[in-house]
N, C-alpha and C positions, 0 to 999 in steps of 0.2 A: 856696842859689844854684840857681838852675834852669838846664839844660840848655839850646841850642839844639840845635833837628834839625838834622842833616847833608844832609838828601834835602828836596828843595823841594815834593818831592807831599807828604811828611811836614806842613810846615807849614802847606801849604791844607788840608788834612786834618783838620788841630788848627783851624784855624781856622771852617773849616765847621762840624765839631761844637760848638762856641762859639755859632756863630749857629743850630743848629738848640737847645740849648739853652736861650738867651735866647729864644729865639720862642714857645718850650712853656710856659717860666716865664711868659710874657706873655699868653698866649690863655686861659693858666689866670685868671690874674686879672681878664682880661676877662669873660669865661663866669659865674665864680662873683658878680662885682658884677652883672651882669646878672640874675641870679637873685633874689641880696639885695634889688636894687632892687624888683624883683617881688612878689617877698613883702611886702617890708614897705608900698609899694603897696596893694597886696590889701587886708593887716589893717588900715591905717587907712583905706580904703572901706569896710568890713564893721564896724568899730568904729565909725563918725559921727566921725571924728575932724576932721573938714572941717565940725562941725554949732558951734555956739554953746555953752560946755561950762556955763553959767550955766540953763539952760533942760533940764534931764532928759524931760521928754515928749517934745521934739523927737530928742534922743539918742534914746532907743530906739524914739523910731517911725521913725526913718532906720534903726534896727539889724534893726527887723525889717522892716521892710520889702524892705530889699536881703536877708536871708534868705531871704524868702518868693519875692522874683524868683529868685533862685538856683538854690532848690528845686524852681518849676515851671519856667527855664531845662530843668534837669537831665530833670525828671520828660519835659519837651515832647523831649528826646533820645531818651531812650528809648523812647516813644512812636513815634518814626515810626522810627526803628531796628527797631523789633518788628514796624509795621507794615510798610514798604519794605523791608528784607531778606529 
C-alpha cells in the first residue's frame, strides 16, 4: 500500500519529478532513433542499396563511386582548412 503525503508542496513535488522523469525517458528515445535512423541511412547510400541487386557492375560502380565523392568531399575540407586557417 502506498502512502499519501500529508503536505501539498510534497505532492507537486512527486509529481513534477514524474514529469521531469518521463520527459528524459522520452528525449532519450527521441535522440537515439534519430541517430539509428542516420546511420542506417548512411549505410544503405554507401552500400547501392537503392541500385538494382540483379546487376553487380551497377552495385559497385554506385559503391565506389559515392566512396570516391566522399573521399575528395573529405580531402576538399581539409584543403581549404589548411589553406584559410
Amino acid at each position: 500500500m502506498s502512502q499519501k503525503p500529508t503536505d501539498k508542496h510534497e505532492a507537486k513535488r512527486q509529481d513534477a519529478l514524474k514529469a521531469i522523469d518521463r520527459v528524459q525517458a522520452e528525449s532519450e528515445t527521441v535522440g537515439t532513433s534519430t541517430f539509428v535512423r542516420m546511420a542506417d541511412r548512411a549505410q544503405k547510400h554507401f552500400s547501392a542499396a537503392d541500385k538494382d541487386a540483379q546487376d553487380p557492375i551497377e552495385i559497385w560502380g554506385t559503391r565506389i563511386g559515392r566512396t570516391a565523392g566522399l573521399v575528395f568531399a573529405i580531402g576538399l575540407l581539409i584543403y581549404l582548412a589548411v589553406t584559410y586557417l
